[in-house]
Backbone as a chain_set.jsonl record, in Angstrom:
{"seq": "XXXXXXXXXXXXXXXXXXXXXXXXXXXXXXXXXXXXXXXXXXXXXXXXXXXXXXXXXXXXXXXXXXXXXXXXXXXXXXXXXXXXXXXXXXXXXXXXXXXXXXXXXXXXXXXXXXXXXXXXXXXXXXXXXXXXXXXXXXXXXXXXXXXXXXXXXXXXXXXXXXXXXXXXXXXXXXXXXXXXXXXXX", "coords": {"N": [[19.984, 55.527, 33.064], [22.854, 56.325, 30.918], [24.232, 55.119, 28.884], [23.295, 54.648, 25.74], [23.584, 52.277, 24.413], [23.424, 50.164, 26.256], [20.888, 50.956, 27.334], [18.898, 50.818, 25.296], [19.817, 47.976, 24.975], [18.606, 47.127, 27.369], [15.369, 47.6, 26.609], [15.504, 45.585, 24.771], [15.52, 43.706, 26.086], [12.815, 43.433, 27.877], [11.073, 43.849, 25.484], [11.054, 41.43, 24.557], [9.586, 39.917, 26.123], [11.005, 39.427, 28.934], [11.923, 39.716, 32.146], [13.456, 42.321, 33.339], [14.524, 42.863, 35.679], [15.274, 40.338, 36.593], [17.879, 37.779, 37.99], [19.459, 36.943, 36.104], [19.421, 38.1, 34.133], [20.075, 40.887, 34.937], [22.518, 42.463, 35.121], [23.013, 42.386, 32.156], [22.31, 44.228, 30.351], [24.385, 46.22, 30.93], [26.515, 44.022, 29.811], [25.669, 43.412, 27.295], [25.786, 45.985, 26.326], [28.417, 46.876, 25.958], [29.782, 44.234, 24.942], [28.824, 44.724, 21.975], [30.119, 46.745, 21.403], [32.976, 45.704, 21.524], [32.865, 44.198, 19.793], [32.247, 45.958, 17.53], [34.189, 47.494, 16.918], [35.933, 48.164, 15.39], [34.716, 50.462, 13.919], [35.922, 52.309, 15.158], [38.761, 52.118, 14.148], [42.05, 53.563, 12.954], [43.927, 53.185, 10.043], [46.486, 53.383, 9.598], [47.375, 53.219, 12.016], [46.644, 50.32, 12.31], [48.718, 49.243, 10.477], [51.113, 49.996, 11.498], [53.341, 51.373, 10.358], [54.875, 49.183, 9.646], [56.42, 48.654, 7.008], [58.532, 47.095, 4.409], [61.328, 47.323, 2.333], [61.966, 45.613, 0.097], [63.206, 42.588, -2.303], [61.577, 41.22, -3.689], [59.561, 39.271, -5.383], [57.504, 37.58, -5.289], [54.399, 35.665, -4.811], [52.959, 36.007, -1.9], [50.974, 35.234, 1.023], [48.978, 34.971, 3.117], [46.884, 32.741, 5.065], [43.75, 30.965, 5.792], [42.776, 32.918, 8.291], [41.717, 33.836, 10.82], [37.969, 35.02, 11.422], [35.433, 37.006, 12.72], [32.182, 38.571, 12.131], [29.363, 40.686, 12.434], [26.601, 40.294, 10.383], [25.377, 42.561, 8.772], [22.523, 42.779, 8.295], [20.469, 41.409, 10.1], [22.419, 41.463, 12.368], [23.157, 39.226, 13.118], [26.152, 36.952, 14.226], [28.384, 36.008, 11.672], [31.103, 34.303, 10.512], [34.257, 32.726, 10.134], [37.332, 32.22, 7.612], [39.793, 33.675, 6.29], [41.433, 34.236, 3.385], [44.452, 35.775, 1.858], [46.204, 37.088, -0.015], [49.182, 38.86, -2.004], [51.545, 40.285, -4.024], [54.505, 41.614, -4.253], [55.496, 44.478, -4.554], [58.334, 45.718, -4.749], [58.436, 46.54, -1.796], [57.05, 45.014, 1.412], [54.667, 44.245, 3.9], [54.482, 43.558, 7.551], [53.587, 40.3, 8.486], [51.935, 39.567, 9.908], [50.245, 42.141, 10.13], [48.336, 41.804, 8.518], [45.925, 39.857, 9.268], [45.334, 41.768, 11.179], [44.172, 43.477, 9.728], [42.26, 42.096, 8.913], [40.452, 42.069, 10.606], [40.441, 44.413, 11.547], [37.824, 44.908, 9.445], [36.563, 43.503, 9.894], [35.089, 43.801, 12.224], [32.639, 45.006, 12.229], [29.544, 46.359, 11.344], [28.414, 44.544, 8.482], [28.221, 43.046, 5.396], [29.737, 40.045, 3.715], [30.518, 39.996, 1.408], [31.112, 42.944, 0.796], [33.014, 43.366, 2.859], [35.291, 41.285, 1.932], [36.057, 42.976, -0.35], [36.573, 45.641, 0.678], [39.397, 44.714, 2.298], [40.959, 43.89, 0.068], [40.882, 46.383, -1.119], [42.443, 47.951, 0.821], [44.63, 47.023, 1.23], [45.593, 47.104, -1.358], [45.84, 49.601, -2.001], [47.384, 50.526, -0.199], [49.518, 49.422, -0.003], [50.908, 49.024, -2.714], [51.122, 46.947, -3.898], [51.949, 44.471, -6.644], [49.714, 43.188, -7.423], [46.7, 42.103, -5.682], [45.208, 39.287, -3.902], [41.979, 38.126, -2.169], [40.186, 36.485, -0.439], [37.325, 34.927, 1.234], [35.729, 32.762, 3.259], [32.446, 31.593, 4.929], [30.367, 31.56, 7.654], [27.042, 32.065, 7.796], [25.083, 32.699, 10.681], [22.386, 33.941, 10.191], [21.779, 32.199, 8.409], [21.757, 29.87, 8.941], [20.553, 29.821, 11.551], [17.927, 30.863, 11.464], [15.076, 31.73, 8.777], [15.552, 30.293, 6.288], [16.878, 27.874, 7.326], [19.236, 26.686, 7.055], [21.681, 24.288, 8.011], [24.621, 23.402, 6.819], [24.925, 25.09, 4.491], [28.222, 27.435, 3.099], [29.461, 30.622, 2.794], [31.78, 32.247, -0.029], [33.551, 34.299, -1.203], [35.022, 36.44, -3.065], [37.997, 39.077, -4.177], [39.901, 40.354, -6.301], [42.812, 41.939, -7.525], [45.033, 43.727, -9.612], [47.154, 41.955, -10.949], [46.211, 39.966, -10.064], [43.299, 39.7, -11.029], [44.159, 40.224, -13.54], [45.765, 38.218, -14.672], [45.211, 34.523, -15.687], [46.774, 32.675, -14.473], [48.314, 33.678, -12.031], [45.632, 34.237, -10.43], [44.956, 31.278, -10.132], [47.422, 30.099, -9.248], [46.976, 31.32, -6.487], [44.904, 30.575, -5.569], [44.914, 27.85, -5.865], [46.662, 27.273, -4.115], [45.39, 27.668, -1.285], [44.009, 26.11, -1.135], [42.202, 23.388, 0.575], [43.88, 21.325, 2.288]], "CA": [[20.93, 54.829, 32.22], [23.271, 57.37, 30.166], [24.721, 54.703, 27.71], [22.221, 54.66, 24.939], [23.131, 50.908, 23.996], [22.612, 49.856, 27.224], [19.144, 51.583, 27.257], [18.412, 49.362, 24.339], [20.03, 46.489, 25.166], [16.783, 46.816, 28.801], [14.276, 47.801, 25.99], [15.299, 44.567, 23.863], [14.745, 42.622, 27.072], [11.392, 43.762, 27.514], [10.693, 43.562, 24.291], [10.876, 39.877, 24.351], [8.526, 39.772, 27.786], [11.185, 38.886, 29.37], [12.079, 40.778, 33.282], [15.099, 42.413, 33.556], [15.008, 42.234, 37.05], [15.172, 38.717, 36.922], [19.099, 37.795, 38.661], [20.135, 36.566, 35.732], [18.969, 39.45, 33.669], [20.44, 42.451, 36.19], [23.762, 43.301, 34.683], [22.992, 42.046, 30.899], [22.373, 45.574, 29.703], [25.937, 46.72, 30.496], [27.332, 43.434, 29.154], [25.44, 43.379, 26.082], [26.508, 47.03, 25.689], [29.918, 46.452, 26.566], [30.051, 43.369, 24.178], [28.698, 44.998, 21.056], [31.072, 48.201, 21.372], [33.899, 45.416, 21.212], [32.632, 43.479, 18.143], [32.191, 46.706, 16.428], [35.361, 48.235, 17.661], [36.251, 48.192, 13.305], [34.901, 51.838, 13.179], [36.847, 53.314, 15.478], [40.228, 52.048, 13.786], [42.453, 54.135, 12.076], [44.406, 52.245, 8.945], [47.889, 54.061, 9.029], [47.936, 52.426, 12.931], [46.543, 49.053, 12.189], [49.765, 48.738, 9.71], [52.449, 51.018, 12.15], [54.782, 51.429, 9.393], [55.543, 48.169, 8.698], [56.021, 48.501, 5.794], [59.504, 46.889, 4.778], [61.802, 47.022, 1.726], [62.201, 43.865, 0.018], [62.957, 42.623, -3.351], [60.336, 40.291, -3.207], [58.291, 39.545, -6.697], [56.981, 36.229, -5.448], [53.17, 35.747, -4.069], [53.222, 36.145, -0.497], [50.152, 34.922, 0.994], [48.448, 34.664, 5.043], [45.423, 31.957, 4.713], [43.291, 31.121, 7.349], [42.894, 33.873, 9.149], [39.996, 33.746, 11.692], [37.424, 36.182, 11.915], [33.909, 37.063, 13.089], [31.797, 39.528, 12.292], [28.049, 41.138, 12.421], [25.625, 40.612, 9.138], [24.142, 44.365, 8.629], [21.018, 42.848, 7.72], [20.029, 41.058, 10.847], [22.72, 41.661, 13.641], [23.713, 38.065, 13.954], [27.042, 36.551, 13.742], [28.9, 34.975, 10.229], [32.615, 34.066, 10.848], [35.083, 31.815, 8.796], [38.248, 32.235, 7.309], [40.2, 34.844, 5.322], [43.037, 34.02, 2.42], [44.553, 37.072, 1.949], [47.592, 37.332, -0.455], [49.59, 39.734, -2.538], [52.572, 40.274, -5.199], [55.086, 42.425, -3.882], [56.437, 45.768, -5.753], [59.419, 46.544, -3.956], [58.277, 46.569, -0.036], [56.23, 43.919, 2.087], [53.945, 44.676, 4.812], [54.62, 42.783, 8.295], [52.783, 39.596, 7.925], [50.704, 40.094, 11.403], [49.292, 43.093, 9.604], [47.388, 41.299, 7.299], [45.111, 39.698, 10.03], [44.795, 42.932, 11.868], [43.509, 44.51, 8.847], [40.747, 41.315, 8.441], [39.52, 42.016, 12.108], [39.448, 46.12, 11.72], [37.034, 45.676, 8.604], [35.115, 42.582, 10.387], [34.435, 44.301, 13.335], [31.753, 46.12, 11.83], [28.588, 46.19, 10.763], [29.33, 44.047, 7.453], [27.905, 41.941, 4.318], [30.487, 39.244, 3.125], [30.724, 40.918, -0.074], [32.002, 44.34, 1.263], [34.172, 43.013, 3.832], [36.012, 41.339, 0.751], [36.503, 43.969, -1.287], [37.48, 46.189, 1.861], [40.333, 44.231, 2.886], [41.55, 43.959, -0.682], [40.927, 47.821, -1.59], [42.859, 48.685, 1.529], [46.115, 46.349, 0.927], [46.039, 47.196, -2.754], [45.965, 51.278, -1.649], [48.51, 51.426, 1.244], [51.051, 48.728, -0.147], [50.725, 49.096, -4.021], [51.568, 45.78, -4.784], [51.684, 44.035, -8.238], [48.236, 42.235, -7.323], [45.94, 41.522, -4.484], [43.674, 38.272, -4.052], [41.363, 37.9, -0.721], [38.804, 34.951, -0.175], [36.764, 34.819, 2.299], [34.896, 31.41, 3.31], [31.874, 32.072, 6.076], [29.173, 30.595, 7.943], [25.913, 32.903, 8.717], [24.19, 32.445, 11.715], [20.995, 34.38, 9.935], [21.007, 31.201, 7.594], [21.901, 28.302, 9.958], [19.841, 29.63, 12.859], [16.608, 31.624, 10.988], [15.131, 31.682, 7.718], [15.802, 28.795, 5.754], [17.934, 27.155, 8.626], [20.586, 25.655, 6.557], [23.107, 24.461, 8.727], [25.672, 23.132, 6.335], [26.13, 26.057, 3.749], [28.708, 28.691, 3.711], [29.703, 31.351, 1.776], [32.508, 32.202, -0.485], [33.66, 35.827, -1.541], [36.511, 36.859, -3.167], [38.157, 40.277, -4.741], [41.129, 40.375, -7.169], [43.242, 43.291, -7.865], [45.573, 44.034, -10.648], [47.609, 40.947, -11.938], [45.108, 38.271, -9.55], [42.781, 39.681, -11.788], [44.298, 40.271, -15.431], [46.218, 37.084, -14.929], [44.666, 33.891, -14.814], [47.977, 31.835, -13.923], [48.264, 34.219, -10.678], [45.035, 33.567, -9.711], [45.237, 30.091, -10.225], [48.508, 29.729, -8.473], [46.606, 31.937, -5.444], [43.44, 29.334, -5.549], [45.298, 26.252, -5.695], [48.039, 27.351, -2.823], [44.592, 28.058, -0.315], [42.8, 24.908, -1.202], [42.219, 22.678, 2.042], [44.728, 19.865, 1.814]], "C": [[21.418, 55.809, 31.155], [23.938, 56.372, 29.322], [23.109, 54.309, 26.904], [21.818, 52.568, 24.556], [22.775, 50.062, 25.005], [21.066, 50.065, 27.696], [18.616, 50.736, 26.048], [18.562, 48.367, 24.027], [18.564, 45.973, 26.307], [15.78, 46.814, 27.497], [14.159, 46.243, 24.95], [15.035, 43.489, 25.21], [13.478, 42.357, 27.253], [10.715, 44.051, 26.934], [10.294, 41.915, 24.126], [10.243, 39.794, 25.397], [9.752, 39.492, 28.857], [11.563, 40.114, 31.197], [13.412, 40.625, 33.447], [15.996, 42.647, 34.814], [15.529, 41.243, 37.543], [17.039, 38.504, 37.11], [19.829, 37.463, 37.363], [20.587, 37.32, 34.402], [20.151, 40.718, 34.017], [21.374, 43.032, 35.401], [23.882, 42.887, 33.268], [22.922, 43.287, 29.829], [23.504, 45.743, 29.525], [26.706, 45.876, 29.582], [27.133, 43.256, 28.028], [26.218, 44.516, 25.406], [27.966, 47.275, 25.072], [30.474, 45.181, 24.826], [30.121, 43.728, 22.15], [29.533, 46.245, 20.947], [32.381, 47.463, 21.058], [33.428, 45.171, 19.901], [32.148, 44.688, 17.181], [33.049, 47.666, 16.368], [35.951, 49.155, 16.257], [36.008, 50.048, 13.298], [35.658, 53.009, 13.706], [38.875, 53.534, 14.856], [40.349, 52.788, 13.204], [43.813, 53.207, 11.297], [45.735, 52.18, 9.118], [48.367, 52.872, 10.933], [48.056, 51.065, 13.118], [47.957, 48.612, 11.23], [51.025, 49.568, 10.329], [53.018, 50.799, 11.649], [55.436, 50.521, 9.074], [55.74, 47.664, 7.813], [58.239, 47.957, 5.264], [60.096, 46.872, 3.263], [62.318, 46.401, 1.15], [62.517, 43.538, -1.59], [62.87, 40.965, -3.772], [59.33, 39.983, -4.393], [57.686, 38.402, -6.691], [55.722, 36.564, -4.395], [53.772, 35.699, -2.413], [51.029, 35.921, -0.026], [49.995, 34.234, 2.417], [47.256, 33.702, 4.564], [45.449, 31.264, 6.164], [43.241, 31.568, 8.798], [41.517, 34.12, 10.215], [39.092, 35.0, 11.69], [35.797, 36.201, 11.639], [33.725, 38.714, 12.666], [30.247, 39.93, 12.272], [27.695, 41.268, 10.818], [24.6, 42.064, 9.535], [23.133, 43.805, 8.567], [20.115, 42.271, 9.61], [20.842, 41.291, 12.467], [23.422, 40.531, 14.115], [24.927, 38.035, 12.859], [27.076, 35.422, 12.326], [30.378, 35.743, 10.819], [33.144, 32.715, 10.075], [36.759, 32.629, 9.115], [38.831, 33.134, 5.94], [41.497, 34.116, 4.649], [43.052, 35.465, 1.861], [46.46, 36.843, 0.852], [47.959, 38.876, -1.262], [50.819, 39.426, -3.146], [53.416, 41.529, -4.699], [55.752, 43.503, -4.969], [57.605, 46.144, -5.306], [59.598, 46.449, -1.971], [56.62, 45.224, 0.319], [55.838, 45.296, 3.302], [54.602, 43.449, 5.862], [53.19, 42.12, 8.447], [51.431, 39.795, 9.114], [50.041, 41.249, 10.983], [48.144, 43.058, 8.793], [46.164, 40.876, 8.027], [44.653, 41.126, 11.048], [44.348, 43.765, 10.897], [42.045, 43.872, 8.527], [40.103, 41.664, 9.466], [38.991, 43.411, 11.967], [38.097, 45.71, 10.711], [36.039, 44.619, 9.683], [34.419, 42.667, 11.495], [33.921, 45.416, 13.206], [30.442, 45.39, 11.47], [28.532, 45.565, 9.426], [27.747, 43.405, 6.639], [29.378, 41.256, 4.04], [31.392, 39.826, 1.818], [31.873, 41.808, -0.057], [33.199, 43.71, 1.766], [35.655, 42.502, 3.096], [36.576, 42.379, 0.297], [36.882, 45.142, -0.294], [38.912, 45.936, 2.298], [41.277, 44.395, 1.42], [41.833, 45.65, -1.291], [42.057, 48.135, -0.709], [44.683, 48.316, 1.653], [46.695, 46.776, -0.585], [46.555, 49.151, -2.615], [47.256, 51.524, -1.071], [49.505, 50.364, 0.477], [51.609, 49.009, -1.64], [51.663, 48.253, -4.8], [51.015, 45.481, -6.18], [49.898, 43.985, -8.447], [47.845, 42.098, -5.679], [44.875, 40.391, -4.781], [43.226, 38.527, -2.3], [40.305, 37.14, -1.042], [38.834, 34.502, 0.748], [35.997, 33.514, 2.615], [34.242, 32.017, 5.234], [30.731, 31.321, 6.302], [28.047, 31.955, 8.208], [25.139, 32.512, 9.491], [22.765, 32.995, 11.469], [20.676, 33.302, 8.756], [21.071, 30.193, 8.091], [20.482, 28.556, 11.344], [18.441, 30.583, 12.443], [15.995, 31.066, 9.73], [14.674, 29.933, 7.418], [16.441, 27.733, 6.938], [18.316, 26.152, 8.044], [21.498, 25.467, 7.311], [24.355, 24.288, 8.232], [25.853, 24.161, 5.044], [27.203, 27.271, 4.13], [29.22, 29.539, 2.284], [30.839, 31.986, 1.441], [32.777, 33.308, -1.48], [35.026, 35.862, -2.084], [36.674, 38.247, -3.983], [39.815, 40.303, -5.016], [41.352, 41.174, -8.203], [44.416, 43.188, -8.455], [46.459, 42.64, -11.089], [47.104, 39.458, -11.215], [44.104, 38.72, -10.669], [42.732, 39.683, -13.379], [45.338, 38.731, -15.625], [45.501, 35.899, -14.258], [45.779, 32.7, -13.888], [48.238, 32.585, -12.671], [47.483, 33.895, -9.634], [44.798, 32.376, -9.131], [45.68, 29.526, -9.11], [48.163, 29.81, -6.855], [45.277, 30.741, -5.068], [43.686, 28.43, -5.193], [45.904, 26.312, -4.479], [46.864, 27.174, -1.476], [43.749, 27.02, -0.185], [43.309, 23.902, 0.332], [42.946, 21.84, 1.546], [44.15, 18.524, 2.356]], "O": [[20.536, 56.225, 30.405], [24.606, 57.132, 28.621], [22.106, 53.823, 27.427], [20.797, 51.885, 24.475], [21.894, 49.227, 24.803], [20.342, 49.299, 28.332], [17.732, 49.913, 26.284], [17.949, 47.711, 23.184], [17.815, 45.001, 26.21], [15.302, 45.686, 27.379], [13.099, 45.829, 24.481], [14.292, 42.516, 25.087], [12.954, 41.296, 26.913], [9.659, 44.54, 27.336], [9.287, 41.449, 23.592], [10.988, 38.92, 25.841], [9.229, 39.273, 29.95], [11.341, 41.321, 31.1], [14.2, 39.692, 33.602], [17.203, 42.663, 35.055], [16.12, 41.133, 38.617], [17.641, 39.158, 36.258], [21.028, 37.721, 37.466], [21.653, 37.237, 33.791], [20.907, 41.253, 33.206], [21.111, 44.142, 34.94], [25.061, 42.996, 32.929], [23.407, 43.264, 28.698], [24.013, 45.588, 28.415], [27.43, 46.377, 28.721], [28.107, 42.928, 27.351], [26.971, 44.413, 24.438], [28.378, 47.736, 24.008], [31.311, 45.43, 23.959], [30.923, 43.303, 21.319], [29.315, 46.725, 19.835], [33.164, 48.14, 20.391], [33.626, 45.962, 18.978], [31.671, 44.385, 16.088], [32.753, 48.712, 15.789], [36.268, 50.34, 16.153], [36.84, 50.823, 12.826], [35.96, 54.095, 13.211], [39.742, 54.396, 14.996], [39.364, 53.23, 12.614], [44.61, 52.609, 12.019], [46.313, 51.121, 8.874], [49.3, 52.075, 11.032], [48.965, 50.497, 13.724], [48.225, 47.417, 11.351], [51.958, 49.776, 9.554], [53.701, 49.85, 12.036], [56.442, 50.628, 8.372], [55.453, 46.499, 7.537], [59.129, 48.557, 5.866], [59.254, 46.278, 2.589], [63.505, 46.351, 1.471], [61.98, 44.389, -2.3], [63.634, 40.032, -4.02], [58.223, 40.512, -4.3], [57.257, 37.954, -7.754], [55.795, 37.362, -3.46], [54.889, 35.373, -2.013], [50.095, 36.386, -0.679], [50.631, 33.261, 2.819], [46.69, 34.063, 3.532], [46.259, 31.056, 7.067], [43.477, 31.048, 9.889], [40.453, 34.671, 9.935], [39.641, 36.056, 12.004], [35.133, 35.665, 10.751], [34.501, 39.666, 12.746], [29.744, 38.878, 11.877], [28.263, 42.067, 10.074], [23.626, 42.359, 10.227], [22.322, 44.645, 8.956], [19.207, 42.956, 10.078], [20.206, 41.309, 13.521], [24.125, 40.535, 15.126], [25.059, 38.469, 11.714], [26.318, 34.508, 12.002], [30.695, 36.85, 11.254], [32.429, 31.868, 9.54], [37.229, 33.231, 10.082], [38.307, 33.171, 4.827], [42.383, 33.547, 5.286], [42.093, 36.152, 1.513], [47.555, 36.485, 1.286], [47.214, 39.852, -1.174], [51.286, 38.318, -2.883], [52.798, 42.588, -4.808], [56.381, 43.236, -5.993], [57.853, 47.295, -5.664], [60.572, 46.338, -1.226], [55.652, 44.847, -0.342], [56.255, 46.43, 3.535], [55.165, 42.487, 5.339], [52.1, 42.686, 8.519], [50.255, 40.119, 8.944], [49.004, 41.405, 11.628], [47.301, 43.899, 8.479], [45.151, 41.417, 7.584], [43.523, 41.229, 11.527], [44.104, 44.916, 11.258], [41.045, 44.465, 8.123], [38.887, 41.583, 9.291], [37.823, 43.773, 12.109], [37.081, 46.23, 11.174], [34.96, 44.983, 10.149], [33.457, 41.978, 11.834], [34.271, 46.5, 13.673], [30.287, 44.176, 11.335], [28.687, 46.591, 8.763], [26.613, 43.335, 7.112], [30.298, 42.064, 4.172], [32.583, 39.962, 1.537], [33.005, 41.709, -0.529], [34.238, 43.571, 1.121], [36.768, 42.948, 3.374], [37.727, 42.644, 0.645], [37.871, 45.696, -0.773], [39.601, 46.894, 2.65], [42.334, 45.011, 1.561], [42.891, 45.992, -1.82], [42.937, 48.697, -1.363], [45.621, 49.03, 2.008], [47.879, 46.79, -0.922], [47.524, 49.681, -3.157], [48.036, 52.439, -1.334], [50.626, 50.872, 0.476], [52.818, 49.226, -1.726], [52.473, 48.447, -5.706], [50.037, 45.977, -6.739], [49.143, 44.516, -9.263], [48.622, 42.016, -4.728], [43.957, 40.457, -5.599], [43.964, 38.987, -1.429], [39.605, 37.334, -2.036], [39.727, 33.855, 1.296], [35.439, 33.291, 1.541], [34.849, 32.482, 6.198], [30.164, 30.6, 5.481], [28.474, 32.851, 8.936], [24.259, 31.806, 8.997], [21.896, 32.691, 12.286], [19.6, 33.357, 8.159], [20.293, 29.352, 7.641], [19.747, 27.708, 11.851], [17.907, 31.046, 13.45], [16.317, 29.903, 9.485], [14.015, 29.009, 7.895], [15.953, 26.603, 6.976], [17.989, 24.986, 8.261], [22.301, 26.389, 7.454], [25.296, 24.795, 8.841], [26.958, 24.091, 4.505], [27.126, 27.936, 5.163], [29.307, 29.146, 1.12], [31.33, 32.516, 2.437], [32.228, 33.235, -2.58], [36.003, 35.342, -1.544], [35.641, 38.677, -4.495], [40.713, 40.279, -4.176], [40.743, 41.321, -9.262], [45.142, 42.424, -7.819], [45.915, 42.366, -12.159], [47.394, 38.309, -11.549], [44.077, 37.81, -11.497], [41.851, 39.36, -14.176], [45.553, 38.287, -16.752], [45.179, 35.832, -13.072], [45.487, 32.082, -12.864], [48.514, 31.678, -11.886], [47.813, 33.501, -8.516], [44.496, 32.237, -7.945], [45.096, 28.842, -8.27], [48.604, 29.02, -6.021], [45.123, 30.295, -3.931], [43.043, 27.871, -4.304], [45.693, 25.378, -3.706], [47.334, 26.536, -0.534], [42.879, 26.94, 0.682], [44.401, 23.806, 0.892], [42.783, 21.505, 0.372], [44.69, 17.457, 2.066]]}, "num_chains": 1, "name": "protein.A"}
């Protein structure tokens, strides 16, 4: 076996007793391998392609704002899935981003190895960098599968992240406006 994660996808089989001979077993190596190379696909992206120049000239000084944006990703600490929903806005300076860019920027960071936390403040660092809008907000809402299905085994909490960059954060009427617009109706 020359893929490594495949070689430790067999070793986590028989780790758990279980035989990886067994038919149902046989080809679970590759697909585990296979599976976790997509869901962590995040580190191979590069930023400048996830946004191909759509970057558009606009004169635009009103919030602009994608919410509920789907996305899964791996807790660093344990390996298991937490997935939810991304609000993702911004304050335009002059140029917009194409709005489909905004979700392809929540998937590169969440297809990684992640905390909640980071993943936040990732998505907002990286919109506030490449677009250099007025302001950035992002709030994240997530479920963890290492607290619903381990642990404590809460099934009904989830968790709630956010990161706000230059007038979401020095204004609170921005934020506000960004809070209230994302609230479930």
């Amino acid at each position: 076996m020359k893929d490594p994660l495949e070689a430790a996808a067999l070793q986590i089989i028989k780790a758990l007793g279980e035989d990886p001979r067994r038919e149902g077993l046989l080809k679970t190596p590759g697909r585990a391998a296979r599976a976790l190379r997509e869901i962590t696909s995040g580190y191979n992206a590069d930023i400048d392609k996830v946004f191909n120049g759509a970057f558009f000239k606009v004169n635009c000084r009103e919030m602009v704002i994608v919410k509920d944006i789907a996305f899964y990703s791996l807790c660093e600490h344990h390996m298991l899935p937490f997935f939810g929903k991304a609000h993702v806005a911004y304050i335009p300076s002059g140029r917009v981003v194409g709005l489909s860019k905004i979700p392809r920027l929540v998937e590169t960071f969440a297809r990684r190895l992640q905390v909640q936390e980071r993943l936040t403040q990732e998505i907002a660092a990286t919109l506030y960098k490449v677009l250099k809008p007025r302001g950035v907000g992002v709030v994240l809402e997530a479920e963890h599968l290492c607290v619903s299905m381990r642990g404590v085994r809460n099934e009904t909490s989830s968790a709630i992240t956010s990161s706000m960059l230059g007038t979401f954060q020095s204004d609170n009427r921005v934020r506000e406006e960004f809070l209230n617009l994302i609230k479930k109706q």
